[in-house]
LOSE-753727 format. One record per atom (N, C-alpha, C): x, z, y. Coordinates in steps of 0.001 Angstrom, whole numbers, padded with zeros to 6 digits, always signed. Each point is the difference from the previous one (the first is absolute). Layout:
N
XZY ...
END
This chain:
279
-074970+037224+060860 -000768+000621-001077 -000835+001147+000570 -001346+000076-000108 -001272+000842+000486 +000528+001570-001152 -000732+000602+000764 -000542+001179-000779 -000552+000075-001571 -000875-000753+000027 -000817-000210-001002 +000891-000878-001211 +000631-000768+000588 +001032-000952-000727 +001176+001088-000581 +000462+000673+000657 +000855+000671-000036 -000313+001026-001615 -001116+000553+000202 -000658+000890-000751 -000039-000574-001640 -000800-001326+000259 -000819-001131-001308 +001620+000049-000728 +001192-000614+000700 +001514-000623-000514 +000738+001458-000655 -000006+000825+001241 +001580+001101-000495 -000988+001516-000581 -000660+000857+001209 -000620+001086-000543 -000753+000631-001113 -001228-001545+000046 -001060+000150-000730 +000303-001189-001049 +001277-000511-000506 -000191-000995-000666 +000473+000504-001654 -000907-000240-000402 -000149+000718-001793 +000937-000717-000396 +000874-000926+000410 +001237-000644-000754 +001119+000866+000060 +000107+000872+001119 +000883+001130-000146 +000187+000998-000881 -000739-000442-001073 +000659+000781-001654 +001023-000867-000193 +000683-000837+000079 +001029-000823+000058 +000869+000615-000050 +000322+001165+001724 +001029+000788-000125 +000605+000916-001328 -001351+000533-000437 +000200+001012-001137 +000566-000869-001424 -000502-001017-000016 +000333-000868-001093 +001411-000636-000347 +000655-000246+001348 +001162-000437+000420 +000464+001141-000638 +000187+001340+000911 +000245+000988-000564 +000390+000915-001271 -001068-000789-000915 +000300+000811-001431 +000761-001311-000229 -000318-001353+000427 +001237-000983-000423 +001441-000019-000297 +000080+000122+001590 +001547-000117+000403 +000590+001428+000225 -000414+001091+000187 +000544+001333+000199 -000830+000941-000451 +000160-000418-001289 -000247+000903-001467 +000451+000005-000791 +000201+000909-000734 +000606-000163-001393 -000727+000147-001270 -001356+000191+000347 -001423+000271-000746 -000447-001503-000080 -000481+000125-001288 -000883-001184-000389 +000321-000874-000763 -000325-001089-000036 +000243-000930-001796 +001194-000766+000507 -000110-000433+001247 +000687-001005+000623 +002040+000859-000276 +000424+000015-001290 +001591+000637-000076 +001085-000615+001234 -000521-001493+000025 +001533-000603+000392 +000200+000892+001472 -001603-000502+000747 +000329+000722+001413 +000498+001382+000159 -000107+000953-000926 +000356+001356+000076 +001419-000176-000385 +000944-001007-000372 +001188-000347-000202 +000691-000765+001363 -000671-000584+000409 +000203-000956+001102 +000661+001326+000681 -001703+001004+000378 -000014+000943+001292 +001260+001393-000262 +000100+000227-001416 +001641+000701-000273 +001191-000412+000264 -000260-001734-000210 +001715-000683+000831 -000447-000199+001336 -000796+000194+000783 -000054-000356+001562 +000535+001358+000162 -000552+001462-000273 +000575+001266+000157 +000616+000362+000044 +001202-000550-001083 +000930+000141-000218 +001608-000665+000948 -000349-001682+000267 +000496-000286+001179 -000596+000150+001225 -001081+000531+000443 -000094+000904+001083 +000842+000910+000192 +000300+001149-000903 +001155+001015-000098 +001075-000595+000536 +000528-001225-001249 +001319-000265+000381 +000119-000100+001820 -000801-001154+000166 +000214-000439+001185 +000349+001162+001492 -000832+001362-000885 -000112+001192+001310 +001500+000406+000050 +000183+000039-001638 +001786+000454+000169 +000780-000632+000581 +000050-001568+000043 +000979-000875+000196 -000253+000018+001561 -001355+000611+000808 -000314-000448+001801 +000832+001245-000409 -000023+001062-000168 +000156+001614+000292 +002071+000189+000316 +000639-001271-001298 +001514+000200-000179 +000411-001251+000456 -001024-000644+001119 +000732-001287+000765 -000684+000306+001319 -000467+001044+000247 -000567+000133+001477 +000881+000020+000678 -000182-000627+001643 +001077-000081+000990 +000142-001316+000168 +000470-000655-001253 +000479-001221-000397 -000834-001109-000165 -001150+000495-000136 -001027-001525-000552 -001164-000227+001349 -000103-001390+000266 -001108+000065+001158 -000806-000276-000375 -001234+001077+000270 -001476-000038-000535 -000626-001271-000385 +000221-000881+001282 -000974-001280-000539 +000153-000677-001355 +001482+000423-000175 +000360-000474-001548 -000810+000624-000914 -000476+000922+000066 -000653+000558-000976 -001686-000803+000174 -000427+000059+001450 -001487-000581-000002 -000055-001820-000820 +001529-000959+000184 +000193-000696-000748 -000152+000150-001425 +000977+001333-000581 -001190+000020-001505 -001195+000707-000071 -000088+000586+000749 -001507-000031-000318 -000958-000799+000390 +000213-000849+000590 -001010-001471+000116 +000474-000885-001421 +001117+000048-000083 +000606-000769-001382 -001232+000581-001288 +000042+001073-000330 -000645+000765-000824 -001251+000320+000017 -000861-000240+001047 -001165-000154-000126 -000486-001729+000163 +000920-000866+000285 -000186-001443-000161 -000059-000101-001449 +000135+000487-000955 -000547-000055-001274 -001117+000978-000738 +000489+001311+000738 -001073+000754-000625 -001572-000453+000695 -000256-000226+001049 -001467-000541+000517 -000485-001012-000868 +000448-000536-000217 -000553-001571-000901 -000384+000762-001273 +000995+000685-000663 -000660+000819-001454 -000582+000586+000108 -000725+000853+001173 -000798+000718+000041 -001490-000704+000781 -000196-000986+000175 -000940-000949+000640 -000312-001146-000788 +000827-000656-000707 +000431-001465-000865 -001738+000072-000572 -000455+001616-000408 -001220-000240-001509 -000879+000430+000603 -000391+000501+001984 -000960+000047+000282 -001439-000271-000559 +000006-001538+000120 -001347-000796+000162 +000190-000821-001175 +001141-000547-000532 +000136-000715-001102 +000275+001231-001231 +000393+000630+000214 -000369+001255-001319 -001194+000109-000711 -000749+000207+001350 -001912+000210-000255 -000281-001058-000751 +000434-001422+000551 -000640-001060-000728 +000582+000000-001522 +001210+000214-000280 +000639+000443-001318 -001434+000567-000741 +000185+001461+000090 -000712+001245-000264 -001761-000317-000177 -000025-001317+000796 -001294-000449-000150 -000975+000921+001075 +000463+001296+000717 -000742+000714+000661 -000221-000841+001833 +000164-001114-000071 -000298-000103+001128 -001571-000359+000404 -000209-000941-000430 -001339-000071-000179 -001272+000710+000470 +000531+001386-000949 -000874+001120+000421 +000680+000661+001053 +001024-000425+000674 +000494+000636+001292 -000452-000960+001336 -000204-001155-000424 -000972-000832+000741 -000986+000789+000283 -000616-000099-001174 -001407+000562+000025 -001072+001373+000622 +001333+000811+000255 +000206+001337+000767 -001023-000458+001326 -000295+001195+000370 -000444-000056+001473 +000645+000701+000958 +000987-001183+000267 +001300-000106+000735 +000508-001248+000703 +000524+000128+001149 +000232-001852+000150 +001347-000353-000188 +000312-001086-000094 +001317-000553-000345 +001247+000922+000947 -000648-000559+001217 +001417+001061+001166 -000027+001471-000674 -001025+000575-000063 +000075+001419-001269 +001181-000174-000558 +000142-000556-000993 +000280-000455-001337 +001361-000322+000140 +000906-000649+001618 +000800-000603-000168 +000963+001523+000701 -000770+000066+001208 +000282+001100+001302 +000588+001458-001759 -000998+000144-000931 -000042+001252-000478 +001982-000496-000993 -000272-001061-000404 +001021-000145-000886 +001531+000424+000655 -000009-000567+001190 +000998+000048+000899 +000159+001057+000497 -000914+000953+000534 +000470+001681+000347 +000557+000273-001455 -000866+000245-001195 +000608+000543-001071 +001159-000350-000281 +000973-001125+000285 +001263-000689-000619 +000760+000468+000940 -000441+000446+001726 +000664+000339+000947 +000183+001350+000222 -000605+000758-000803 +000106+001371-000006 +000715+000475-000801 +000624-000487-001224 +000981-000106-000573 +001078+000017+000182 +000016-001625+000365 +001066-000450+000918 +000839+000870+001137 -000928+000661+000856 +000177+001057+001092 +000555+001283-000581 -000079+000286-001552 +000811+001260-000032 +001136-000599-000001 +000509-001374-000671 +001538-000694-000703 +000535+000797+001947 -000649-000880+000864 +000868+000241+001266 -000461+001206+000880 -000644+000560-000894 +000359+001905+000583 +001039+000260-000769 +000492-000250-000785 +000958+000764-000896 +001207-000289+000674 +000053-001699-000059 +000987-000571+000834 +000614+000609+001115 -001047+000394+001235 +000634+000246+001062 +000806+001005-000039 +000139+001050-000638 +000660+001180-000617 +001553-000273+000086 +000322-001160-001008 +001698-000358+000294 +000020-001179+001402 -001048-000279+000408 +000441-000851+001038 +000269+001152+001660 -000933+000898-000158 +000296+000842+000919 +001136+000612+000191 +000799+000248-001342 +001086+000873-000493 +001146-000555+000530 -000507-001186-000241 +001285-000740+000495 +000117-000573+001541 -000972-000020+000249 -000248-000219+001971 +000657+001302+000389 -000509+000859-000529 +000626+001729+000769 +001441-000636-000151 +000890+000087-001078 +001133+000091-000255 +000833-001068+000468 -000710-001262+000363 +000945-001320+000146 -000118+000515+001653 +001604-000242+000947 +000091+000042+000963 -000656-001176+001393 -000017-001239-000796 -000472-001034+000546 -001598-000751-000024 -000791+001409-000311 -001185-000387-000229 -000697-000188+001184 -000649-000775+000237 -000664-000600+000874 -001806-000126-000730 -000545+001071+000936 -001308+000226-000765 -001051-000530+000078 +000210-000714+001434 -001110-001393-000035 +000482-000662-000314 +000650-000246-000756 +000191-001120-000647 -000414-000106-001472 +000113+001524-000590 +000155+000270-001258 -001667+000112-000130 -000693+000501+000679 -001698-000068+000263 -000318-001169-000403 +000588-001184+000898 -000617-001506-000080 +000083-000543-001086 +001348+000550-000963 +000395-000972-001300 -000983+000897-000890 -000511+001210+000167 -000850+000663-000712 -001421-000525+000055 -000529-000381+001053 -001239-000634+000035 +000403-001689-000118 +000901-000642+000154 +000246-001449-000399 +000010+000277-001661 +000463+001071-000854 +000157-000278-001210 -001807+000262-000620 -000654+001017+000472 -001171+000687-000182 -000781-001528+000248 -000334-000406+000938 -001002-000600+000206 +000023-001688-001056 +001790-000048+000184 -000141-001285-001255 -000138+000378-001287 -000138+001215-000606 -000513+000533-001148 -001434-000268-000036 -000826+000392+001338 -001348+000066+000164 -000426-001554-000157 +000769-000591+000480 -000648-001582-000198 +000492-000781-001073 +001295-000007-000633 -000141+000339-001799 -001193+000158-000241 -000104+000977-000069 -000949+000957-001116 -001463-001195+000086 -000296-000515+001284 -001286-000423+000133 +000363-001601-000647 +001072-000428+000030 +000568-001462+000054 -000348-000102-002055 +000467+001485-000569 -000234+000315-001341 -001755+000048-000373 -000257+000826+000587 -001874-000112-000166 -000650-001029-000151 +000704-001033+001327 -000503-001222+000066 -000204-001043-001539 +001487-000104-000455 +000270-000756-001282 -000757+000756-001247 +000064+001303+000129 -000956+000533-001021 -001441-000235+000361 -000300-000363+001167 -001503-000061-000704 +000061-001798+000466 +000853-000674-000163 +000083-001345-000087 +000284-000713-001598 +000498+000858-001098 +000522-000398-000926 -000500+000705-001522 -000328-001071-000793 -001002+001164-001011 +000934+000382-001165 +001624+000348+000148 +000574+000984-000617 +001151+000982+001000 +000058+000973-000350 +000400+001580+001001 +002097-000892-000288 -000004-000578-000872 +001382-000377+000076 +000647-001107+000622 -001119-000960+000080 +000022-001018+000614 -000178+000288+001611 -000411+001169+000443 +000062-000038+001089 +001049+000997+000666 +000618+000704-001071 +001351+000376+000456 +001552-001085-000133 -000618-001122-000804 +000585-000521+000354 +000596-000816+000880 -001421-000565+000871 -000197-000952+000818 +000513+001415+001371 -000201+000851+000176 +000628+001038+000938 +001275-000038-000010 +000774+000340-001184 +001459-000441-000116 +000634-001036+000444 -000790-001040-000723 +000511-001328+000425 +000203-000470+001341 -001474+000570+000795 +000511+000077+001669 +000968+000400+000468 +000045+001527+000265 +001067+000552-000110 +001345-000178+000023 +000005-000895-001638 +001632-000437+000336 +000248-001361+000650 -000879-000410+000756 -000321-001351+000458 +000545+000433+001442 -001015+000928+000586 +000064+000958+001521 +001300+000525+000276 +000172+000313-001182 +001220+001222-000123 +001530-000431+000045 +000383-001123-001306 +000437-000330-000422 +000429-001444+000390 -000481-001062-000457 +000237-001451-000070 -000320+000101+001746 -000506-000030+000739 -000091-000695+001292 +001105+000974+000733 +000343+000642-000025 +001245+000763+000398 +001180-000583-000401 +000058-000102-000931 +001319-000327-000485 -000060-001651+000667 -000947-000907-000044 +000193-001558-000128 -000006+000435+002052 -000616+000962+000531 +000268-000193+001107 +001376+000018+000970 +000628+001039-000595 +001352+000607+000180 +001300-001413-000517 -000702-000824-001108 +000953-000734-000613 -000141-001702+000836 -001366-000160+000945 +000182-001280+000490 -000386+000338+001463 -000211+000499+000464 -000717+000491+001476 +001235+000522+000366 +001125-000200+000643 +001294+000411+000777 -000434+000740+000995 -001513-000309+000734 +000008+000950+001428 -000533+001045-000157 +000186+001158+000383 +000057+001454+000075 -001806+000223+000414 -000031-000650+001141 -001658-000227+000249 -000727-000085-000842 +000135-001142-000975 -001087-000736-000315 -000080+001162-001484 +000641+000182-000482 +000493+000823-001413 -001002+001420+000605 +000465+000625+001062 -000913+000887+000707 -001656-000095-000369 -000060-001757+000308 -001769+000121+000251 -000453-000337-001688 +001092-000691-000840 -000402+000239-001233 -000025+000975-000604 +000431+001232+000108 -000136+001048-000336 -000094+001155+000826 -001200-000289+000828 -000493+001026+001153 -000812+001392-000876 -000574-000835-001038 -000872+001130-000602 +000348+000551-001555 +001587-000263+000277 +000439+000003-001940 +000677+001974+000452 -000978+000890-000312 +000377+001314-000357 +001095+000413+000199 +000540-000382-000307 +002242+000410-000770 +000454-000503+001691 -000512-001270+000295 +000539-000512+001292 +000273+000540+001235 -001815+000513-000239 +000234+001116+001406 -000104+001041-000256 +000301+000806-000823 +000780+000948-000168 +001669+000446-000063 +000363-001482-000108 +001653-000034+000236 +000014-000323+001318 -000603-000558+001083 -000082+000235+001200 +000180+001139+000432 -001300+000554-000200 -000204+001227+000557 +001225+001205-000323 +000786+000029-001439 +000757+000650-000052 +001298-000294+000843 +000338-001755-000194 +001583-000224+001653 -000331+000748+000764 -001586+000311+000465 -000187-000005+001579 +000412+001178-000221 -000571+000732-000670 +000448+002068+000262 +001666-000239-000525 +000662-000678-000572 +001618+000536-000252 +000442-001014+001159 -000739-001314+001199 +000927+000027+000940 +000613-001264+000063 -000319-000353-001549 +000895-001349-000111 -000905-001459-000039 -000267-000603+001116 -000432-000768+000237 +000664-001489+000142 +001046+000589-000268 +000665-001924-000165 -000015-000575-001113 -000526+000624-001247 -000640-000593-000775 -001419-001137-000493 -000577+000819+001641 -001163-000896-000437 +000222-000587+001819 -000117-001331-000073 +000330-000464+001692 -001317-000928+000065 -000993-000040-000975 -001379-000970+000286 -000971+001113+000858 -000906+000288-000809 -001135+000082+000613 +000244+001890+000971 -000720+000104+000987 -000024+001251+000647 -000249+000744-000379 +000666+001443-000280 +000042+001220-000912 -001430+000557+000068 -001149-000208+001353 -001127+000697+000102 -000533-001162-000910 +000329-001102-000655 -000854-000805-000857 -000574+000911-001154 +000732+000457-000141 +000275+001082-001647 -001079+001170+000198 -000752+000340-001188 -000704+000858-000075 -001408+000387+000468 -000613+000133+000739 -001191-000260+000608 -001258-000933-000369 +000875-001440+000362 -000445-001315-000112 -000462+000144-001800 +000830+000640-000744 -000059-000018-001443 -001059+000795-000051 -000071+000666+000291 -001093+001504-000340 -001619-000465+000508 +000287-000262+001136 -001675-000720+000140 -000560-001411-000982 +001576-000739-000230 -000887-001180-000940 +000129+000417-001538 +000537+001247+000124 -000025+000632-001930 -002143+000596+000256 +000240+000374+001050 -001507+000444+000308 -000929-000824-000436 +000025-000755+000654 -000933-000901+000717 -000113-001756-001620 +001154+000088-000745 -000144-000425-001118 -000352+001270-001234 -000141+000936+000247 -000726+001131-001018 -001073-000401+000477 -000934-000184+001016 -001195+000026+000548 -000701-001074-000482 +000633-001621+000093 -000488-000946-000559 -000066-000562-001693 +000858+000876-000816 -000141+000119-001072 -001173+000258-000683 -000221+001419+000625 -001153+000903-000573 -000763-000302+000065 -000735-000726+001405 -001261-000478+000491 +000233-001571-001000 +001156-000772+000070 -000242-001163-001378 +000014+000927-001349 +000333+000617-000340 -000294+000445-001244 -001880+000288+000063 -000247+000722+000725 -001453+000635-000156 -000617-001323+000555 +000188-000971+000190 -001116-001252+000665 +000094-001209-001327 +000766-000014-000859 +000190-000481-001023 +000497+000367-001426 -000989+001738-000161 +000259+000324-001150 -000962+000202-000795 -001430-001305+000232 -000468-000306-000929 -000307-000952-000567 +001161-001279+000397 +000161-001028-000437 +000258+000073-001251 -000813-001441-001151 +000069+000151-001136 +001668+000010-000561 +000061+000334-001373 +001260+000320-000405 +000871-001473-000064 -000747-001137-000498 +000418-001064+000117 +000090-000593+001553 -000101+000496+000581 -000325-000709+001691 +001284+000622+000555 +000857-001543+001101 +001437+000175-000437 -000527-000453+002075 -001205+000283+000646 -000200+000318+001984 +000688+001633+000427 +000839-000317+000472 +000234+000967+001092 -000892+000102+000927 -000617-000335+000368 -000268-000097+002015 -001606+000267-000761 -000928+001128+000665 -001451-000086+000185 -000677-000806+000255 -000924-000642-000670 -000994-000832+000387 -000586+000239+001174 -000432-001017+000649 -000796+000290+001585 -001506+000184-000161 -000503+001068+000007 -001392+000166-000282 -000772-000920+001041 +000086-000186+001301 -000528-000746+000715 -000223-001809-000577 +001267-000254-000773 +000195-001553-000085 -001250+000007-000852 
END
């Protein structure tokens, strides 16, 4: 990415009122929108709890457990906060004239996604607070390790979030495309895990079916810092972590660029893939 590119997408890109919008959204208590100012009083509220419960179990709890819920907990909150991107607008009827802007689509997609991610980025500033608390206090912390499950959980949030954009501006209702997010999800998450564990006997192969399932390698990564490795006897402990983080990358990357290369396909038009201007 050039200079100039750089500038048109993140600096200079007028879609970055997004952030502010997100903002009075999701971490406000101002405005018409009641439920979210209810939502954001019970997130506050078990935020608290949770500080008490790291604060009167410190010593005892190993951090990564905690980066486990908090990947747990933003594996739902990202989708509600992304689901009505692009299919909202079309709701609201304002897209049209957001077409019509003099702005280009990558604008449009690049701006939606900082704003949902800047959000997002306070949930896990807040976070790190009891996860630190508890690294100080747990004797067996192992801090590269606890780094890696921090950027393995971060970056599959980041490619969420884009995997969500995608279906919203693929689907012409904001519910229908939280649904079809879910539905993955427990597909990724859920059903191929379980059917893998229940017919796949070898330790290997279960490994490569769930090389990129979140929870997976993060329970790796946590044996490896407590030691206990005869639990997992397949794949090599340096498999874990890394390998995840560049393809959580590197599938955030191809999302966005398919979202912005096919988000002005008609509403009835059911092509993924860009037409070849050359053909």
């Amino acid at each position: 990415m050039n200079r100039l590119m750089w500038q048109e997408l993140v600096t200079q890109n007028p879609m970055l009122i997004e952030i502010a919008r997100f903002r009075r959204r999701f971490l406000s208590f101002s405005g018409s929108n009641a439920l979210n100012g209810i939502v954001l009083g019970l997130a506050i509220v078990c935020y608290f709890g949770l500080l008490m419960l790291v604060f009167s179990a410190r010593g005892s709890m190993p951090p990564i457990a905690l980066v486990m819920v908090q990947t747990f907990i933003f594996l739902f909150a990202t989708p509600s906060i992304l689901y009505a991107a692009i299919a909202g607008e079309r709701e609201k009827r304002t897209w049209d004239l957001l077409l019509a802007a003099p702005i280009t689509q990558a604008q449009i997609v690049v701006g939606k996604f900082i704003g949902a991610m800047a959000a997002i980025g306070v949930g896990f500033g807040l976070f790190l607070v009891p996860v630190l608390v508890t690294a100080v206090e747990y004797e067996k912390t192992n801090w590269q390790d606890l780094i890696l499950s921090e950027l393995v959980s971060i970056t599959f949030i980041i490619a969420l979030a884009t995997v969500t954009l995608f279906f919203s501006a693929r689907t012409r209702r904001a519910f229908m495309a939280l649904g079809t997010v879910l539905a993955t999800l427990a597909i990724f998450l859920l059903i191929v895990p379980l059917l893998s564990s229940a017919m796949l006997p070898d330790q290997v192969i279960t490994d490569l079916v769930n090389f990129f399932h979140p929870f997976y390698v993060l329970t790796h990564l946590a044996m490896a810092g407590e030691n206990v490795n005869e639990s997992f006897n397949g794949m090599n402990l340096y498999s874990w972590g890394w390998p995840q983080v560049f393809a959580y990358l590197a599938m955030a990357g191809v999302f966005l660029v398919w979202t912005a290369r096919t988000l002005n396909f008609a509403e009835n038009d059911v092509k993924f893939i860009p037409a070849n201007k050359d053909a």
